[in-house]
Each structure stands twice: as structure tokens, then as C-alpha cells.
C-alpha positions in Angstrom: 17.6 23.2 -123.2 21.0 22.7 -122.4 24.3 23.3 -124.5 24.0 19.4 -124.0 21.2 18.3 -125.1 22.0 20.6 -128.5 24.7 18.8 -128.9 23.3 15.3 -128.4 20.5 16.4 -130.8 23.6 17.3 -133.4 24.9 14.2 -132.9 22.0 12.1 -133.1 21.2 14.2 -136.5 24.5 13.3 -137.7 24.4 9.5 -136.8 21.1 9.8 -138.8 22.9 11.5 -141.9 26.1 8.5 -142.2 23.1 5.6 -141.7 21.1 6.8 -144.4 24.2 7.3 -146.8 25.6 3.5 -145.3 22.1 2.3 -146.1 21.9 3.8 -149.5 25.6 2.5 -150.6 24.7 -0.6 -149.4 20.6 -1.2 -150.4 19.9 -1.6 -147.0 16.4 0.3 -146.8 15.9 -0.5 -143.2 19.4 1.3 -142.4 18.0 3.8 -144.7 15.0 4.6 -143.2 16.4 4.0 -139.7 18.5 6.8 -140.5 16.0 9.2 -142.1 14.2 8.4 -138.5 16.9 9.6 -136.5 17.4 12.6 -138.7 13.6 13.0 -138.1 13.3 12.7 -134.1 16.7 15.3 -134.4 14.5 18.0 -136.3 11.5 17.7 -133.9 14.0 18.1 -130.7 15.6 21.1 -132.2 11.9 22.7 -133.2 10.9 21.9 -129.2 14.6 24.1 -128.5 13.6 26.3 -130.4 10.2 27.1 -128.9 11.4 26.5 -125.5 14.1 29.1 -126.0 11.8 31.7 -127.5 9.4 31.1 -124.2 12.4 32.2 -122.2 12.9 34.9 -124.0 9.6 36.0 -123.6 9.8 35.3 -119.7 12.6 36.8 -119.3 10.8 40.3 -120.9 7.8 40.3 -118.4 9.8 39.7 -115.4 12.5 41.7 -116.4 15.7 39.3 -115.9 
């Protein structure tokens, strides 16, 4: 993945982060959980990074790039 999709994926993780604390302040548990969500799809992006950056890696080995 690209520098932009990481940061995208920060973002969204962030957005996540200021609903659930606008949603907690204000007893909103829809906000709340709509945030936890975001903070949620954020995490599984950055897992799929992760393994797609490790499969490079591993690429890059055998073929010697």
C-alpha cells in the first residue's frame, strides 16, 4: 500500500477516535459505536498493510530486488 492509503487509514482511525469521544460527551451511542466502527475498519486496513508489506518483503528476497 501506498504512503496514501496509510495516511487515509490514519485519518479514518482518527475521525473514528473524535466520534466516539463526541458520542460519549454527548450520549449519543450511535455516534459512539459509529466511531468505535471506523476505528475498527482502520485496524483491519492497517493489519492488511501490514501483511501486504511483509509479502513484499519476502518477494523482494527470492527475486533478489
Amino acid at each position: 500500500m501506498g504512503v496514501g492509503d496509510k495516511i487515509g487509514n490514519k485519518a479514518e482511525e482518527i475521525k473514528g477516535r473524535a466520534k466516539e469521544a463526541a458520542g460519549s460527551a454527548a450520549g449519543d451511542e450511535d455516534l459512539k459505536n459509529e466511531g468505535q466502527a471506523d476505528q475498527a475498519s482502520s485496524a483491519v486496513k492497517k493489519g492488511v498493510e501490514s501483511v501486504k508489506d511483509k509479502a513484499n518483503e519476502v518477494a523482494d528476497k527470492l527475486t533478489g530486488d
